[in-house]
The first five atom37 places (N, CA, C, CB, O) and aatype in JSON, in Angstrom:
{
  "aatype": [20, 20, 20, 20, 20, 20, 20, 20, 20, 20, 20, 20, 20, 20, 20, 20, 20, 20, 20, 20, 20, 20, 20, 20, 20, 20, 20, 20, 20, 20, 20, 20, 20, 20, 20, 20, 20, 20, 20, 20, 20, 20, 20, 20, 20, 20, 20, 20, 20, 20, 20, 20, 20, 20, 20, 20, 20, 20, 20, 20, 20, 20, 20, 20, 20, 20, 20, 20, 20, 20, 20, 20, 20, 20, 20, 20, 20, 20, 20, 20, 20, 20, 20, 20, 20, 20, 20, 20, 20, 20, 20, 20, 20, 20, 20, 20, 20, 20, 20, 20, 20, 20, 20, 20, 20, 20, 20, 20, 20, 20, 20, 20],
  "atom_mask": [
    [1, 1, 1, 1, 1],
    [1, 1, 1, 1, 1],
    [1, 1, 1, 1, 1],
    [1, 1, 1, 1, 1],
    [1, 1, 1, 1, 1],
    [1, 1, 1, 1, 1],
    [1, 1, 1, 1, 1],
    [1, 1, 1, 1, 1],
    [1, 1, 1, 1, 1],
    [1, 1, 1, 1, 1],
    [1, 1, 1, 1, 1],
    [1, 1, 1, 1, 1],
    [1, 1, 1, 1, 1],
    [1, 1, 1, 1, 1],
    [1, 1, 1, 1, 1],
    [1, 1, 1, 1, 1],
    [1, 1, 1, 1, 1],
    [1, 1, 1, 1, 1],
    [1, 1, 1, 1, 1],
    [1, 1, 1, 1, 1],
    [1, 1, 1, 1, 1],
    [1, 1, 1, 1, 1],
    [1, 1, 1, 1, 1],
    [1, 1, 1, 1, 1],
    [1, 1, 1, 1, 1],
    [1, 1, 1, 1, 1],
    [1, 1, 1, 1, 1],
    [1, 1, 1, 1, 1],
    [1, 1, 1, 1, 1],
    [1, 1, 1, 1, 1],
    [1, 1, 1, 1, 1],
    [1, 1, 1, 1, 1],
    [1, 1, 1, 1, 1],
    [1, 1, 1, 1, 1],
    [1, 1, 1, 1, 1],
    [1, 1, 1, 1, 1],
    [1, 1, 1, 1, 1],
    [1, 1, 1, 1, 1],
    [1, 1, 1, 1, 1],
    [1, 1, 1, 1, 1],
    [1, 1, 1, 1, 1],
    [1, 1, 1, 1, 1],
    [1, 1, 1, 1, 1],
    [1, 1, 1, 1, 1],
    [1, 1, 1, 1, 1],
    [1, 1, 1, 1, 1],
    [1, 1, 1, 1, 1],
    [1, 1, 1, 1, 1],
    [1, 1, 1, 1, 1],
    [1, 1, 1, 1, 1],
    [1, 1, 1, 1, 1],
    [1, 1, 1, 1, 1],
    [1, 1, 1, 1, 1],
    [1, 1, 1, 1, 1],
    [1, 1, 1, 1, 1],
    [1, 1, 1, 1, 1],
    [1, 1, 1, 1, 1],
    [1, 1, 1, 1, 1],
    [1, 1, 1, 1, 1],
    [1, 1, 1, 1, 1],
    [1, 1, 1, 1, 1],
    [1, 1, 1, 1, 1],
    [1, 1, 1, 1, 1],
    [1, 1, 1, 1, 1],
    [1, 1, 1, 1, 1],
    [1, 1, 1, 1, 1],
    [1, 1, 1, 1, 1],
    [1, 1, 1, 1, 1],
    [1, 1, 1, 1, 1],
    [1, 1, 1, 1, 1],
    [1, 1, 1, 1, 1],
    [1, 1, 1, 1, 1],
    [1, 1, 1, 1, 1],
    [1, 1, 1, 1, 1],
    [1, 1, 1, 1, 1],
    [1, 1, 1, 1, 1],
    [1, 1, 1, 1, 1],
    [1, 1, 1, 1, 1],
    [1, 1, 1, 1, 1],
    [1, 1, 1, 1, 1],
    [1, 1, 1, 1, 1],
    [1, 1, 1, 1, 1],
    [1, 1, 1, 1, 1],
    [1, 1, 1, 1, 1],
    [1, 1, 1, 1, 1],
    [1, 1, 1, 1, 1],
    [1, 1, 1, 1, 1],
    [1, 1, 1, 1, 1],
    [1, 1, 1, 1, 1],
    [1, 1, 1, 1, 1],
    [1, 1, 1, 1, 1],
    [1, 1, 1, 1, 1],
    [1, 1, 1, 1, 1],
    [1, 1, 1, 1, 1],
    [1, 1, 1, 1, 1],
    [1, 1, 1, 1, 1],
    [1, 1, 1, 1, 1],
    [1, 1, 1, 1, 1],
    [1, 1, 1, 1, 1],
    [1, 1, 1, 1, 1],
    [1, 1, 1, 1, 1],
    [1, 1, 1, 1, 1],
    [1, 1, 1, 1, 1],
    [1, 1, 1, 1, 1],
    [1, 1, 1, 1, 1],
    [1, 1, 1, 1, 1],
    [1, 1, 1, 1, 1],
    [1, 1, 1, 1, 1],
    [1, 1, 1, 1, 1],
    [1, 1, 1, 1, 1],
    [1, 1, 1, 1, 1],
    [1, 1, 1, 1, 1]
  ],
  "atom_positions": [
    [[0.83, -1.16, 0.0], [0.0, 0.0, 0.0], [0.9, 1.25, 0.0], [-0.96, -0.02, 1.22], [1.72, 1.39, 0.91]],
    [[0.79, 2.06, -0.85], [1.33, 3.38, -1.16], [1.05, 4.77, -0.75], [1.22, 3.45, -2.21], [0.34, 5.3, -1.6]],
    [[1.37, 5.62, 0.31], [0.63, 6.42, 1.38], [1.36, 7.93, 0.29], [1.27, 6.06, 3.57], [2.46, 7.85, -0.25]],
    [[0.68, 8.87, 0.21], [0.51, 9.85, -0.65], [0.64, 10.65, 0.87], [-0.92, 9.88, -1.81], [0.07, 10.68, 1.96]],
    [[2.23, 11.51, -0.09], [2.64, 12.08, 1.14], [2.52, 13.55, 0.93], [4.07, 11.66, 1.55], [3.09, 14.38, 1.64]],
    [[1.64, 13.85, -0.19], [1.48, 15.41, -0.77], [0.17, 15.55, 0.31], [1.08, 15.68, -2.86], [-0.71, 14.78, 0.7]],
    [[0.62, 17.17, 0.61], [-0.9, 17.69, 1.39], [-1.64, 17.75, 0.52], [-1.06, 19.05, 2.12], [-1.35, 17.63, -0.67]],
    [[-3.1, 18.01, 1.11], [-4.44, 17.72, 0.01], [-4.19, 19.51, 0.28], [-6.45, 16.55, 0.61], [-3.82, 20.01, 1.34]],
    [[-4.46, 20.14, -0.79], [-4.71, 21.32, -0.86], [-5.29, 21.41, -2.32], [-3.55, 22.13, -0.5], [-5.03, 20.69, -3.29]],
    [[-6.15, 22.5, -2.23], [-6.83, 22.57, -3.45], [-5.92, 23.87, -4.21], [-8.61, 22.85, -3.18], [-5.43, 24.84, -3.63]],
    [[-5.89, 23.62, -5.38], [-4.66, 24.01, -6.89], [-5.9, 25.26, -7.04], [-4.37, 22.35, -8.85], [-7.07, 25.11, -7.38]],
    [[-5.18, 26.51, -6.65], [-5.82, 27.72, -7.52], [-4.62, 28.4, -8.83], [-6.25, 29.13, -6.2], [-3.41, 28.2, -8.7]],
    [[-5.06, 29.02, -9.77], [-4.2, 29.57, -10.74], [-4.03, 30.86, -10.61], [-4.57, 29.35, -11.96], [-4.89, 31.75, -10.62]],
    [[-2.95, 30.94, -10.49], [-2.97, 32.32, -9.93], [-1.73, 32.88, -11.72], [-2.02, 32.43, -7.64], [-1.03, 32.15, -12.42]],
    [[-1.95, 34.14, -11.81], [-1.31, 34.89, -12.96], [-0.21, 35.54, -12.65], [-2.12, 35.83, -13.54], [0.0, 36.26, -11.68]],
    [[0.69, 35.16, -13.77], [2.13, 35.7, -13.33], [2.28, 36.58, -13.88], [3.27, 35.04, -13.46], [1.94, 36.68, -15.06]],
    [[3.18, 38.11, -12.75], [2.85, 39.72, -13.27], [3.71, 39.32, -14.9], [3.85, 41.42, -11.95], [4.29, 38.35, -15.37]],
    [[3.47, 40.27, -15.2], [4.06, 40.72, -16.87], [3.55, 39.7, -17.53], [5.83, 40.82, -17.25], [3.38, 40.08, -18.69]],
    [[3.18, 38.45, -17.38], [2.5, 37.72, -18.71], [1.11, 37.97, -19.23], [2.45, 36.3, -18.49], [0.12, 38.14, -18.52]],
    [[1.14, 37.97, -20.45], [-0.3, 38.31, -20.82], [-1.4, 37.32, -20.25], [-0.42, 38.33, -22.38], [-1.06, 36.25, -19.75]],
    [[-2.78, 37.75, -20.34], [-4.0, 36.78, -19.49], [-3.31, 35.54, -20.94], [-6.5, 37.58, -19.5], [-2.5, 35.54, -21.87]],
    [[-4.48, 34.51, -20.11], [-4.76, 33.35, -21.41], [-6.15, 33.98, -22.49], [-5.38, 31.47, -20.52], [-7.09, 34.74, -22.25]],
    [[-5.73, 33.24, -23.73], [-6.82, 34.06, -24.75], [-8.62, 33.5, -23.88], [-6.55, 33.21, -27.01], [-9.76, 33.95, -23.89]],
    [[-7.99, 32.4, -23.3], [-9.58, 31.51, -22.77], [-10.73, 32.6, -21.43], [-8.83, 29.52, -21.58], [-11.93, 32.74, -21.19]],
    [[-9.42, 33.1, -20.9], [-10.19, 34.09, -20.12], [-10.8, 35.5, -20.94], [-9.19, 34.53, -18.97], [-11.23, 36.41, -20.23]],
    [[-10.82, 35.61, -22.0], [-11.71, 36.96, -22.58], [-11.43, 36.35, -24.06], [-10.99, 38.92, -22.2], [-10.37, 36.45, -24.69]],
    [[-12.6, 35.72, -24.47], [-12.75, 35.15, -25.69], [-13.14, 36.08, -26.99], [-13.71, 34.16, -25.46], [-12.89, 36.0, -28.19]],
    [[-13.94, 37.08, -26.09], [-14.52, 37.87, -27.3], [-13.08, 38.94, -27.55], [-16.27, 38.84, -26.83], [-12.59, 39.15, -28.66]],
    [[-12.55, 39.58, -26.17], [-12.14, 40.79, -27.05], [-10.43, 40.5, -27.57], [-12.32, 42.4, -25.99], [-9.67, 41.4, -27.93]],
    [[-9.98, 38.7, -27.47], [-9.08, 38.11, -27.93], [-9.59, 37.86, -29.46], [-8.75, 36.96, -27.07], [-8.92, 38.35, -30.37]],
    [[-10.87, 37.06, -29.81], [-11.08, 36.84, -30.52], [-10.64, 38.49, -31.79], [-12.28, 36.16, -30.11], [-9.86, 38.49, -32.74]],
    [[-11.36, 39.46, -31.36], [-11.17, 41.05, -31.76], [-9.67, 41.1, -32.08], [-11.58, 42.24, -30.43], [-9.25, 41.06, -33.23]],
    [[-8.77, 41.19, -30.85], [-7.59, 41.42, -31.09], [-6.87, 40.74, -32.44], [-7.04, 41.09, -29.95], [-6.18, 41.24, -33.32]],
    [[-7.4, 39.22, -32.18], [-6.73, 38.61, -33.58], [-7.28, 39.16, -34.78], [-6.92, 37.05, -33.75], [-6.37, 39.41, -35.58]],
    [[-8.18, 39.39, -35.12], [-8.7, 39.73, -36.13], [-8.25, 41.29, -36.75], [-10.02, 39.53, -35.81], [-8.08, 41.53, -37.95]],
    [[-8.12, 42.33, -35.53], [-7.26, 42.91, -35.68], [-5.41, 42.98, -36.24], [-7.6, 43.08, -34.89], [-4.64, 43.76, -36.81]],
    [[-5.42, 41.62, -35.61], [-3.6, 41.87, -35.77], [-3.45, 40.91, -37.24], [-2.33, 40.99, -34.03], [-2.39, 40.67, -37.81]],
    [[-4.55, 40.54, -37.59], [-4.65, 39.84, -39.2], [-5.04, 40.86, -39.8], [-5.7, 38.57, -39.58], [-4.53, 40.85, -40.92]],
    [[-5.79, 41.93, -39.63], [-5.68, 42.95, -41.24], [-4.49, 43.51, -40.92], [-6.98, 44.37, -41.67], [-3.55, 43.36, -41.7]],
    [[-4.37, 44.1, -39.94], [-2.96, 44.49, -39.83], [-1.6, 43.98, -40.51], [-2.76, 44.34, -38.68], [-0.66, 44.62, -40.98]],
    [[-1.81, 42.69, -40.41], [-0.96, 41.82, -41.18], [-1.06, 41.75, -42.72], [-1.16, 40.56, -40.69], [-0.21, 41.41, -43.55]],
    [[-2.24, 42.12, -42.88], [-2.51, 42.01, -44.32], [-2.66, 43.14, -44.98], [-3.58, 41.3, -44.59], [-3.15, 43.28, -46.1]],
    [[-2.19, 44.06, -44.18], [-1.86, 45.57, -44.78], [-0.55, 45.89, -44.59], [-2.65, 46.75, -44.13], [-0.26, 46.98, -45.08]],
    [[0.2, 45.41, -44.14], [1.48, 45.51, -44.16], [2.03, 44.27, -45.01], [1.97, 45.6, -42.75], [3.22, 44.37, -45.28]],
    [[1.45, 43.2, -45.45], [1.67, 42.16, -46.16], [1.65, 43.24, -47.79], [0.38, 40.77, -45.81], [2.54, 43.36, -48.62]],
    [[0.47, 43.79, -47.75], [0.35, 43.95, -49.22], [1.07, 45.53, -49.18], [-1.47, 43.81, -49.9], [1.05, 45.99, -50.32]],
    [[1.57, 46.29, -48.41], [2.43, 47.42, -48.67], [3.79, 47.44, -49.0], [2.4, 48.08, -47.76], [4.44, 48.26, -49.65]],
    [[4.24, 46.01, -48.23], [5.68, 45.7, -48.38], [6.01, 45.06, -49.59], [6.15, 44.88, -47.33], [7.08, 45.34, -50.14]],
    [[5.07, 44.07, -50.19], [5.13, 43.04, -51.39], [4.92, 43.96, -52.59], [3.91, 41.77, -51.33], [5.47, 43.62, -53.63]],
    [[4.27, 44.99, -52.59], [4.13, 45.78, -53.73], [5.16, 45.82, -54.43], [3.8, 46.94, -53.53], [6.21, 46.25, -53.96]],
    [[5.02, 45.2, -56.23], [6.31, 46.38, -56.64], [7.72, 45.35, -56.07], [6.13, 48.38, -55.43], [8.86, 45.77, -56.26]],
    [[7.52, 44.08, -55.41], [8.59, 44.02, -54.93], [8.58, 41.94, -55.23], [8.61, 44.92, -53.19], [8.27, 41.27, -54.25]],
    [[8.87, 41.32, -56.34], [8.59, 40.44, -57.17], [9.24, 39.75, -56.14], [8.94, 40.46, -58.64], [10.05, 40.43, -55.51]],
    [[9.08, 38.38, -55.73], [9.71, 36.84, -55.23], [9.69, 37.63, -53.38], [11.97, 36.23, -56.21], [10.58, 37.14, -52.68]],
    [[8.79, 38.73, -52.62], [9.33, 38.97, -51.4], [7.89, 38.35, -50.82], [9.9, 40.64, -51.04], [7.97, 38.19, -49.6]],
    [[6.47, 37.93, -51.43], [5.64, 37.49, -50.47], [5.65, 36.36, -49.73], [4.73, 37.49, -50.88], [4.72, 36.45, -48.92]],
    [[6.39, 35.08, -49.57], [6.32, 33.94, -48.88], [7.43, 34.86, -48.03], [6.62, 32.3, -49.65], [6.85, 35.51, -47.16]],
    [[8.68, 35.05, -48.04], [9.45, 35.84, -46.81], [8.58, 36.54, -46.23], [10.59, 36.79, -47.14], [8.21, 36.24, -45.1]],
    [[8.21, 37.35, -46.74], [7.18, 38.47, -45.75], [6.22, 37.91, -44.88], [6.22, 39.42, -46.61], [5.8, 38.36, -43.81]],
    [[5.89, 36.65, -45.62], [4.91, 36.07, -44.56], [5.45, 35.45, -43.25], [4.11, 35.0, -45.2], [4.97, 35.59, -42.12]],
    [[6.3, 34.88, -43.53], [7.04, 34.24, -42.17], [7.85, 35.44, -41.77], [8.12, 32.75, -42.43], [8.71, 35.25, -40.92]],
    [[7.67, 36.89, -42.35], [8.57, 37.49, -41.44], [7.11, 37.88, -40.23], [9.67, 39.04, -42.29], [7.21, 37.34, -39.12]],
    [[6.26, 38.5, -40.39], [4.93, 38.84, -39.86], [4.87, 37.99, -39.17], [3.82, 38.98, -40.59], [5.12, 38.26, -37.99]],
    [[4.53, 36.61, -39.49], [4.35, 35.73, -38.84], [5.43, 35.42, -37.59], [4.18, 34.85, -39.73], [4.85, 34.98, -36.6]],
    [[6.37, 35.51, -37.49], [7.39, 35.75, -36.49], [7.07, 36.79, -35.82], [8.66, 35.91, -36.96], [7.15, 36.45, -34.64]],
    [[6.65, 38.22, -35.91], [6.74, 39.25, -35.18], [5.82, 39.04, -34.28], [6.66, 40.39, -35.79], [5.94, 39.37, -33.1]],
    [[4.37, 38.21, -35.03], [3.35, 38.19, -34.65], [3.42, 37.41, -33.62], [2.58, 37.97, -35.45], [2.74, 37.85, -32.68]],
    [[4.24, 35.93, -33.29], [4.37, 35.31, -32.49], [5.28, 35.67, -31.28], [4.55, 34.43, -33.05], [5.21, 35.13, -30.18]],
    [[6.12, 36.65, -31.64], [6.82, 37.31, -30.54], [6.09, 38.55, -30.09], [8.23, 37.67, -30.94], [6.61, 39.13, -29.15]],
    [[5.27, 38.92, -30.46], [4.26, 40.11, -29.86], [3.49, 39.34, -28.95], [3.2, 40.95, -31.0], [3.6, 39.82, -27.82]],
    [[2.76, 38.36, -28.97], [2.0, 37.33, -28.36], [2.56, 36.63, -26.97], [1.85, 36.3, -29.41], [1.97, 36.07, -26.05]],
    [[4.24, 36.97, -27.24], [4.47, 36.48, -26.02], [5.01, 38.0, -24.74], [5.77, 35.17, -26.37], [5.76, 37.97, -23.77]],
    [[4.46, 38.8, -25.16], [4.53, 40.12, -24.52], [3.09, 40.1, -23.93], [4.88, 41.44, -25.59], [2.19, 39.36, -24.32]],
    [[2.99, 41.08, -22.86], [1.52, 41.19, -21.84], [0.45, 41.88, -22.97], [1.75, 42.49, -20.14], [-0.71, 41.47, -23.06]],
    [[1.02, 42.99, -23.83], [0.52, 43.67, -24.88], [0.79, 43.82, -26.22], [0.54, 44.53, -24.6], [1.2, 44.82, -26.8]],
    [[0.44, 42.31, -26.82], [0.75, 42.42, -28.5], [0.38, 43.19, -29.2], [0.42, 41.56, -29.25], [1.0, 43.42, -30.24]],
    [[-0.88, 43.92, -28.83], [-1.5, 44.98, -29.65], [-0.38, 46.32, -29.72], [-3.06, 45.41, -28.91], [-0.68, 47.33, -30.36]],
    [[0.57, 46.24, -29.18], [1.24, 47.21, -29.28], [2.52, 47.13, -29.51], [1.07, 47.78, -28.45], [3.23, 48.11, -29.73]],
    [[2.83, 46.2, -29.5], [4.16, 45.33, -30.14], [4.6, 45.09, -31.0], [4.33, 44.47, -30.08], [5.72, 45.22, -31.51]],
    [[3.02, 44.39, -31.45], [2.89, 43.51, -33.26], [3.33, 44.68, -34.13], [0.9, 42.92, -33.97], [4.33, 44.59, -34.85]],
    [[2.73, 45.57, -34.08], [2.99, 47.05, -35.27], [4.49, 47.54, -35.23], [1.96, 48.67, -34.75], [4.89, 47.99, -36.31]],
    [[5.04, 47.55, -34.59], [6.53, 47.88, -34.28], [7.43, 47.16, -34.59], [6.83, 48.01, -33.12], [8.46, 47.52, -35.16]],
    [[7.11, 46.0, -34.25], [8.23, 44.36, -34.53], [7.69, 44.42, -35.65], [8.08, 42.59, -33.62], [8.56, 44.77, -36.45]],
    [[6.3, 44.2, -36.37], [6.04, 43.63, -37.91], [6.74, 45.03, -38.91], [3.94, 43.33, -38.27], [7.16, 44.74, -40.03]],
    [[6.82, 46.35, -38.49], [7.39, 47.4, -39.35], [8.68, 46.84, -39.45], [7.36, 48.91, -38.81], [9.0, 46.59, -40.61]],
    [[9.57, 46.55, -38.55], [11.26, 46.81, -38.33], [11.07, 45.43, -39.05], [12.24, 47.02, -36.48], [11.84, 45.61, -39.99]],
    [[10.62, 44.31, -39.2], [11.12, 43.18, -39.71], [10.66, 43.05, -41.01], [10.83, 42.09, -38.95], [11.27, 42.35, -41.82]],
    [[9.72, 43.6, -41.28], [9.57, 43.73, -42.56], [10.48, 45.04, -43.73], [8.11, 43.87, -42.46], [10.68, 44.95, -44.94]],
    [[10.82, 46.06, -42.87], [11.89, 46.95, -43.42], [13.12, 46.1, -43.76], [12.28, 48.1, -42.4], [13.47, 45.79, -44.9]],
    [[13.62, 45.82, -42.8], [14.78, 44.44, -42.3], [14.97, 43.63, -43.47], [14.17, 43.25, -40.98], [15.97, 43.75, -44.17]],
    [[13.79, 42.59, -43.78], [13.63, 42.22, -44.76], [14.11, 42.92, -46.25], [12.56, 42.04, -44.55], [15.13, 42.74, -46.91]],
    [[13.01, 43.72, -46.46], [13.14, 44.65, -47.41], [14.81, 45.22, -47.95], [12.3, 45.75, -46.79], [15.16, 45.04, -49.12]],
    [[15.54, 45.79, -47.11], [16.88, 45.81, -47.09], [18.15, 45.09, -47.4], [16.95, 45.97, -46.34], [19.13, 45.51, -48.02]],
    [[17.92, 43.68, -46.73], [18.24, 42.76, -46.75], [17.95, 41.78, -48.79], [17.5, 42.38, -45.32], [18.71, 41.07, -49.45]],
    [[16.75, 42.2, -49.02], [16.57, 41.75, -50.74], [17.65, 42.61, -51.44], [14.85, 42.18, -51.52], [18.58, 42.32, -52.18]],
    [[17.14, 43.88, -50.89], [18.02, 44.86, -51.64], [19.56, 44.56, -51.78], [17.9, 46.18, -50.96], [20.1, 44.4, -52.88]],
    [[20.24, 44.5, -50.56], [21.25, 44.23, -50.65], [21.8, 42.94, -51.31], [21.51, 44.4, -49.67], [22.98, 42.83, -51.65]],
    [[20.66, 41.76, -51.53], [21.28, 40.82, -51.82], [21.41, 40.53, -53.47], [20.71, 39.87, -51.06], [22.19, 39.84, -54.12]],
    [[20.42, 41.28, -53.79], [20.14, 41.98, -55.76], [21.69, 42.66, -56.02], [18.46, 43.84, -56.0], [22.58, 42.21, -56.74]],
    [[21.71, 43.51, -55.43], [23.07, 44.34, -55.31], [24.11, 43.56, -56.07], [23.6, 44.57, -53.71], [24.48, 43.48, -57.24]],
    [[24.47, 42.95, -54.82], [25.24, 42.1, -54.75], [25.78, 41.05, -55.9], [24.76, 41.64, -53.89], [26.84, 41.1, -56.52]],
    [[24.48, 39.89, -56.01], [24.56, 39.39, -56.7], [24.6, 39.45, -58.39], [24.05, 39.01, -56.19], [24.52, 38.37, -58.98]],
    [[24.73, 40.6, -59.11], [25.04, 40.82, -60.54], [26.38, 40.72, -60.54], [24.58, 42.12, -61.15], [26.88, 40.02, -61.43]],
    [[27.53, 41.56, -59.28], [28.51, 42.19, -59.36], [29.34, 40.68, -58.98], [28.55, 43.63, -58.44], [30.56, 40.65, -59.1]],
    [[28.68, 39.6, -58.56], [29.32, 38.5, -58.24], [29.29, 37.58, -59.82], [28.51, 37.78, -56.85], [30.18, 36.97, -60.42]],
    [[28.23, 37.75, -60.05], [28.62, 37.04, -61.7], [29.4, 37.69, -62.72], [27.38, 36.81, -62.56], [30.08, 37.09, -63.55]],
    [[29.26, 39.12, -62.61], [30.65, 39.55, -63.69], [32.12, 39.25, -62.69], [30.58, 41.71, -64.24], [33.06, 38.65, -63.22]],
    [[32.17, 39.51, -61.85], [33.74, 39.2, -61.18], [33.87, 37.45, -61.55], [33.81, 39.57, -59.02], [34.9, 36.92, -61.98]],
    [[33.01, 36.98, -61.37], [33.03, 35.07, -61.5], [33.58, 35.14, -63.29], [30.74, 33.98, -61.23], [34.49, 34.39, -63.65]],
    [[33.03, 35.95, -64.11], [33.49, 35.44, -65.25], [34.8, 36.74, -65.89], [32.0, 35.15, -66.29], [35.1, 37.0, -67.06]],
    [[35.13, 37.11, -65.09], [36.22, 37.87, -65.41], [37.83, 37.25, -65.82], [36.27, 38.67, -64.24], [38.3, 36.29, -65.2]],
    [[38.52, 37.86, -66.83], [39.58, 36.87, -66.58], [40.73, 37.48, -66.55], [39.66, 35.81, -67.5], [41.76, 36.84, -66.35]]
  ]
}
């Protein structure tokens, strides 16, 4: 026979400061928020991709990253817009430079 040496106490949940609630405790104005931080996404999806040929699958996982690191802040609603600008600029920069780049690497490659 096996004697259970834990006190009986009853398990309350208590919230740890700086983490955001769970989405389960306010369904509606979580539900809102997402829906919010998806046009959002999809206005910065289609401002950045403009005009800007082979950058929409990056852009998406870049958003999609910001979006998941805003989420783990107490206030994504105020996060997401800041992280999704800088990483999508980031991005943006980052093509640029790599266009640049890459012409000036095929004439030096066939140089003789």
């Amino acid at each position: 026979m096996t004697r259970n040496l834990l006190p009986k106490t009853r398990w309350t949940v208590t919230r740890t400061p700086g983490l955001a609630p769970s989405p389960a405790a306010h369904p509606a104005s979580c539900a809102q928020l997402r829906r919010e931080l998806q046009r959002l996404k999809d206005e910065l999806h289609a401002a950045y991709a403009a005009g800007r040929p082979g950058t929409a699958h990056a852009l998406r996982l870049v958003l999609n990253e910001a979006e998941a690191l805003a989420w783990q802040t107490p206030f994504p609603h105020l996060f997401f817009p800041v992280l999704a600008e800088e990483k999508a600029a980031a991005l943006v920069a980052w093509q640029e430079r790599q266009a640049a780049v890459r012409p000036r690497a095929r004439e030096i490659s066939f140089a003789a």
